[in-house]
C-alpha positions in Angstrom: -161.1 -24.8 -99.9 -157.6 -25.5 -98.0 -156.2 -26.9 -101.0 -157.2 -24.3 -104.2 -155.4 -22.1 -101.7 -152.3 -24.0 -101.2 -152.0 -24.7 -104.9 -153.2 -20.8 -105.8 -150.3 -19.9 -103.3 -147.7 -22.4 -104.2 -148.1 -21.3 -107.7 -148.2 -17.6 -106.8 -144.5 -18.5 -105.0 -143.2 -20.4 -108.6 -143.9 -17.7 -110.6 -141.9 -15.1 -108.4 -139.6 -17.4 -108.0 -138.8 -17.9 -111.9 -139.1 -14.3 -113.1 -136.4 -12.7 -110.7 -133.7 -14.1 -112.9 -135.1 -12.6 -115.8 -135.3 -8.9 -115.0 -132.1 -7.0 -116.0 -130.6 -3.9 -115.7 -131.7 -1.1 -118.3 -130.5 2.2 -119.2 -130.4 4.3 -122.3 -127.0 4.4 -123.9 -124.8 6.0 -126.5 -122.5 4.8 -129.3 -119.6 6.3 -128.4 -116.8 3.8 -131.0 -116.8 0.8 -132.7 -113.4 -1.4 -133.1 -113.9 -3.9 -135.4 -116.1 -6.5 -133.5 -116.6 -4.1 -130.6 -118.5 -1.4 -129.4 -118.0 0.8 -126.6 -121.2 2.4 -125.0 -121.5 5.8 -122.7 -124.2 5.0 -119.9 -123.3 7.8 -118.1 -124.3 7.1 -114.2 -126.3 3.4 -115.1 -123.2 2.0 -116.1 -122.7 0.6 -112.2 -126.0 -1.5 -113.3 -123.7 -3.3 -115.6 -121.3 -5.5 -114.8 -118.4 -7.2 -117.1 -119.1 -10.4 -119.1 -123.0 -9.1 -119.1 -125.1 -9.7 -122.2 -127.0 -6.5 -123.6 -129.8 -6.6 -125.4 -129.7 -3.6 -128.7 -132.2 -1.9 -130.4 -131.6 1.3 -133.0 -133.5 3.2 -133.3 -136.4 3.1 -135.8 -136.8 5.9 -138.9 -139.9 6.3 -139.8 -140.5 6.7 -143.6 -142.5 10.2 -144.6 -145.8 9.7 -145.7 -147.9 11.5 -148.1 -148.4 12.3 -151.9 
Protein backbone atom coordinates (compact mmCIF):
# COMPACT_ATOMS: atom_id res chain seq x y z
CA UNK A 1 0.00 0.00 0.00
CA UNK A 2 3.19 2.30 1.02
CA UNK A 3 4.52 1.86 -2.29
CA UNK A 4 1.44 2.41 -5.03
CA UNK A 5 1.50 5.61 -3.02
CA UNK A 6 4.98 6.62 -3.30
CA UNK A 7 5.01 5.78 -7.00
CA UNK A 8 1.15 7.49 -7.45
CA UNK A 9 2.89 10.56 -5.67
CA UNK A 10 6.23 10.56 -7.24
CA UNK A 11 4.56 10.49 -10.47
CA UNK A 12 1.94 13.08 -9.49
CA UNK A 13 5.43 15.38 -8.62
CA UNK A 14 6.92 14.47 -12.48
CA UNK A 15 4.14 15.57 -14.15
CA UNK A 16 4.00 19.06 -12.41
CA UNK A 17 7.26 19.21 -12.67
CA UNK A 18 7.38 18.86 -16.68
CA UNK A 19 4.32 20.89 -17.57
CA UNK A 20 5.46 24.31 -15.82
CA UNK A 21 7.76 24.95 -18.70
CA UNK A 22 5.20 24.49 -21.14
CA UNK A 23 2.54 27.07 -20.17
CA UNK A 24 3.10 30.46 -21.77
CA UNK A 25 1.91 33.72 -21.74
CA UNK A 26 -1.41 34.44 -23.92
CA UNK A 27 -3.18 37.40 -24.95
CA UNK A 28 -5.24 38.48 -27.86
CA UNK A 29 -3.32 40.73 -30.31
CA UNK A 30 -3.62 43.03 -33.24
CA UNK A 31 -1.70 43.40 -36.59
CA UNK A 32 -0.67 46.69 -36.28
CA UNK A 33 2.51 46.60 -39.55
CA UNK A 34 4.37 44.28 -41.36
CA UNK A 35 8.08 45.19 -42.63
CA UNK A 36 9.14 42.72 -44.77
CA UNK A 37 10.00 39.66 -42.58
CA UNK A 38 8.46 41.35 -39.50
CA UNK A 39 5.42 42.02 -37.76
CA UNK A 40 4.69 44.33 -35.18
CA UNK A 41 1.74 43.32 -32.77
CA UNK A 42 -0.50 45.84 -30.29
CA UNK A 43 -1.24 43.74 -27.04
CA UNK A 44 -2.32 46.53 -25.36
CA UNK A 45 -1.75 45.95 -21.36
CA UNK A 46 -0.48 41.89 -21.89
CA UNK A 47 2.36 42.97 -23.67
CA UNK A 48 4.43 42.98 -20.00
CA UNK A 49 3.61 38.95 -20.41
CA UNK A 50 5.96 39.10 -23.20
CA UNK A 51 9.29 39.43 -23.16
CA UNK A 52 12.07 39.98 -26.07
CA UNK A 53 13.51 36.96 -28.02
CA UNK A 54 9.99 35.09 -27.04
CA UNK A 55 8.53 32.72 -29.53
CA UNK A 56 4.64 33.37 -30.34
CA UNK A 57 2.58 31.02 -31.44
CA UNK A 58 -0.18 32.68 -34.55
CA UNK A 59 -3.35 31.75 -35.61
CA UNK A 60 -5.81 33.95 -38.12
CA UNK A 61 -8.52 33.86 -37.87
CA UNK A 62 -10.80 31.42 -39.64
CA UNK A 63 -13.66 32.52 -42.49
CA UNK A 64 -16.21 30.40 -42.56
CA UNK A 65 -17.64 29.75 -46.07
CA UNK A 66 -21.67 30.58 -46.51
CA UNK A 67 -23.66 27.70 -46.83
CA UNK A 68 -26.85 27.05 -48.60
CA UNK A 69 -28.41 26.64 -52.15
Amino acid sequence: MKKTIRILLSAIIVAFAASGPLYAASGQCTVVAIEKNKVILDCGSNSGEFKVGDEVKMKSVSKKGVEGC
